[in-house]
C-alpha positions in Angstrom: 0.0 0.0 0.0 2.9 2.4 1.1 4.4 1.8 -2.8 1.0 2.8 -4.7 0.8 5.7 -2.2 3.7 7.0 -3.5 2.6 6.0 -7.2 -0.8 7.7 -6.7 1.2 11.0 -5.9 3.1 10.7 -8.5 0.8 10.1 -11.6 -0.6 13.1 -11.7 2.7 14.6 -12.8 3.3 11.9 -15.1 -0.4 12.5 -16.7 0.3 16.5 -17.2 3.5 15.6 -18.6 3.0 12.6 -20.5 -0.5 11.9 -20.9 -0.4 8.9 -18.9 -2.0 7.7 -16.0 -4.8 9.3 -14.0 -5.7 11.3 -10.7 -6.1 9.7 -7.6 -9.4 9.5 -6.0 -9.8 11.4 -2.6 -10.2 8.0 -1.1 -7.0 6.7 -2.3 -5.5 9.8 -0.8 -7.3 9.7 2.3 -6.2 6.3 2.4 -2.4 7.4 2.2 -3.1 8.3 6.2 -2.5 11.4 8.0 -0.1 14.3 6.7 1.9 15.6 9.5 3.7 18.9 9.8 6.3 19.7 12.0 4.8 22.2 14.0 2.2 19.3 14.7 -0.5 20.1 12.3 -2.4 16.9 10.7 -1.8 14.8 14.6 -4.8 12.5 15.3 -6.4 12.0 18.2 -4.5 9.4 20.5 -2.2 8.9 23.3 0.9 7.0 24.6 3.3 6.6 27.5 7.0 5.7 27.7 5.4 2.5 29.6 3.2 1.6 26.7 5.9 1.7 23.9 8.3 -0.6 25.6 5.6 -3.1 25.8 4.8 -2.5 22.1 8.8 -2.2 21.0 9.6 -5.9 22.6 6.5 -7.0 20.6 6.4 -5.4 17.7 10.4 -3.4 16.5 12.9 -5.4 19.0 13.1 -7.9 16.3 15.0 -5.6 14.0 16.1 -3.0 15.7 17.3 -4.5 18.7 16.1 -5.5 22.7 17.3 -1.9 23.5 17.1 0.0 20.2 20.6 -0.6 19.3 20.4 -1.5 16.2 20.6 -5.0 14.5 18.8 -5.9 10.7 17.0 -2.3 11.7 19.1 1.0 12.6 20.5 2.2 15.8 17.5 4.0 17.3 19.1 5.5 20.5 22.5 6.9 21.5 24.9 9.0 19.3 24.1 12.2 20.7 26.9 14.3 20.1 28.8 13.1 17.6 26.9 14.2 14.2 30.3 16.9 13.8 32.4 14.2 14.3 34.3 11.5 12.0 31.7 8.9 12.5 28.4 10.5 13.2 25.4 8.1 15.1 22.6 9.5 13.4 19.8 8.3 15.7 16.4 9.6 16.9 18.2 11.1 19.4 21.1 12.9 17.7 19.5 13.5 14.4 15.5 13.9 14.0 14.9 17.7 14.0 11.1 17.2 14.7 9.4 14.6 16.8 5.9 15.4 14.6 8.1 13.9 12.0 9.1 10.8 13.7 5.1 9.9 14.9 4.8 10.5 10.8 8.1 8.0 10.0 6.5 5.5 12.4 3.0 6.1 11.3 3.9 5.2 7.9 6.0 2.8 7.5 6.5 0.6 10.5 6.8 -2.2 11.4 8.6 -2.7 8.2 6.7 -5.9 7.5 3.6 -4.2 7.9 3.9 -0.5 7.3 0.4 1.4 8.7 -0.6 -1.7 10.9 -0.2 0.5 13.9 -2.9 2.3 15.7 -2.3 6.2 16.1 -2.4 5.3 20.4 0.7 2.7 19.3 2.3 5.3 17.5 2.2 7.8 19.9 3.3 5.0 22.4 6.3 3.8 20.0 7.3 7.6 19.9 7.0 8.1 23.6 9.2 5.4 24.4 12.1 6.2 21.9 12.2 9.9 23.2 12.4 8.6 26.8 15.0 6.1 26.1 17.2 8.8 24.1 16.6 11.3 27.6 14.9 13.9 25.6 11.3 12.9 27.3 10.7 11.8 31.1 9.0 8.2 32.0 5.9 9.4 32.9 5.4 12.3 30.2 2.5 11.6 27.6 2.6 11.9 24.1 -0.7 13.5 22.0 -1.4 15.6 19.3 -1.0 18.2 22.0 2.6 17.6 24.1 4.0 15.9 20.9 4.5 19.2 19.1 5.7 20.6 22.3 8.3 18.7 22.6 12.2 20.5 21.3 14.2 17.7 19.8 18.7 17.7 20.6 19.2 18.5 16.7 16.5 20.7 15.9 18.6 23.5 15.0 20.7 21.6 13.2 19.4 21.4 9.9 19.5 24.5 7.0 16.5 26.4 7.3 14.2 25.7 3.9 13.9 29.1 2.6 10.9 27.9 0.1 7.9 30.0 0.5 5.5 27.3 0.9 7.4 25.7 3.8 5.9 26.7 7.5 8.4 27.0 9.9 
């Protein structure tokens, strides 16, 4: 599904362009999920804890990306804070992500990676929660929503070039 989501988005370029292919329906696109900006606009309702996400990460992500987020057929999750100006940079949720809107979208999207989407928005917000406690950016008993999610000021958010385009929000 995520694959024709990013066909349907595409097609209607190829069409103008080529003559090819066809407009999406606005079910198909509401079908692509929810479009998240990174000042939180496009959240869902739900909620998670720090609590909740471990229980879904041992179920559901330890198998690739490690008992404690370490990394293992999946990426290093947690750590690297620090060295993203050094020699070998750990680009992790912690050192790198500018946004944590944009990591509830990653999530939202396309894990688990054998069945991208499968997760409720409450998992997601729960997945999320955990990995920002376990990378010390959140505390244990802080709850993620539409509403503290955007709140919440990410290690490397000024890290990144700011996107001078004038349809970007910043």
């Amino acid at each position: 599904m995520r694959t024709l989501s990013l066909i349907l988005l595409a097609v209607p370029l190829m069409a103008q362009k080529h003559g090819a292919g066809r407009t999406p329906t606005d079910q198909e696109i509401r079908g692509l999920g929810a479009t998240v900006a990174p000042d939180g606009t496009g959240l869902p309702e739900g909620s998670g804890t720090p609590a909740e996400g471990r229980a879904l990460f041992a179920a559901r992500c330890a198998k690739c990306h490690g008992e404690k987020a370490m990394g293992d057929v999946g990426p290093r999750l947690v750590g690297g804070q620090g060295t993203l100006a050094t020699a070998q940079p750990v680009k992790t949720v912690g050192s790198f992500w500018p946004h944590a809107t944009s990591l509830w979208n990653y999530i939202n999207r396309a894990m688990p990676f054998n069945q991208p989407g499968a997760l409720s928005h409450s998992e997601v917000y729960a997945a999320v929660a955990y990995l920002l406690e376990i990378n010390g950016i959140i505390g244990p008993k802080d709850t993620m929503n539409a509403r503290t999610l955007p709140k919440v000021r990410m290690p490397n958010r000024d890290g990144f070039v700011p996107d001078a385009r004038p349809d970007i929000k910043r």
